[in-house]
C-alpha positions in Angstrom: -10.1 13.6 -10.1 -9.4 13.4 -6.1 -7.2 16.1 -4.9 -3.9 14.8 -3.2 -5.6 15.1 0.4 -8.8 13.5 -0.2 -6.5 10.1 -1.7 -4.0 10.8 1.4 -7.3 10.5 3.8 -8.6 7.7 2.5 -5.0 5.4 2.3 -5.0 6.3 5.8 -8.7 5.0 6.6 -7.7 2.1 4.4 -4.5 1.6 6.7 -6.6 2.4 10.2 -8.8 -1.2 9.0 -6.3 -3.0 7.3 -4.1 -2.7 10.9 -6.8 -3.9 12.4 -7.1 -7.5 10.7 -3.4 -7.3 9.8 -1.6 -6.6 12.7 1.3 -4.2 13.6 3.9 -4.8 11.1 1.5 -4.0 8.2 0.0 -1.0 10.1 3.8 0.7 10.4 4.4 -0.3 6.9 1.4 1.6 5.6 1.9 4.6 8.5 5.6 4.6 6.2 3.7 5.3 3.1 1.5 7.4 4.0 4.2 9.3 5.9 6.5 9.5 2.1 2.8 10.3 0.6 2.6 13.4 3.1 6.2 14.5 2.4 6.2 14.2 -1.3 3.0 16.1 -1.4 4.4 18.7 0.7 7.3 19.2 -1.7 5.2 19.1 -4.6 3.7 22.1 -3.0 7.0 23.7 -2.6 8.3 23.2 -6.3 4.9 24.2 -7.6 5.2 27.5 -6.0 8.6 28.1 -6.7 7.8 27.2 -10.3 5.0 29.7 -10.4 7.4 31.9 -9.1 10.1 31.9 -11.3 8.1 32.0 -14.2 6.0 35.1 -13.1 9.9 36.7 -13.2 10.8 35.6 -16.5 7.4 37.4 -17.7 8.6 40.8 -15.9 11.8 40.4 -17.0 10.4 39.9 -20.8 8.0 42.8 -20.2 11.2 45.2 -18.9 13.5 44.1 -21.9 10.8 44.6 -24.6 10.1 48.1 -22.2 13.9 49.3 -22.6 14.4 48.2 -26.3 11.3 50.6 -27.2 
């Protein structure tokens, strides 16, 4: 499976030829998409890490509860 850069490069080589034979109003539509595409990967990233992150302090949390209990 591509990762989310490699598809992001080639929708943008894909938009770079279909302006071309298209004209101007289809080359900003696709520039739109590919602009969303950028910022929806970007907060994928975010929530990812955040994610990550909270679950790495419900572990520790877990792992201090269980330590007090004993």
């Amino acid at each position: 499976m591509k990762s989310i850069e490699e598809r992001l490069n080639e929708y943008k080589e894909r938009a770079a030829s279909v302006s071309r034979e298209s004209g101007e109003e289809a080359q900003a539509f696709a520039l739109e998409l590919i602009g969303e595409i950028e910022r929806l990967a970007g907060e994928n990233k975010r929530l990812r890490k955040a994610l990550a992150q909270s679950a790495d302090r419900r572990y520790e949390s877990t792992k201090l509860r269980d330590a007090l209990r004993e």
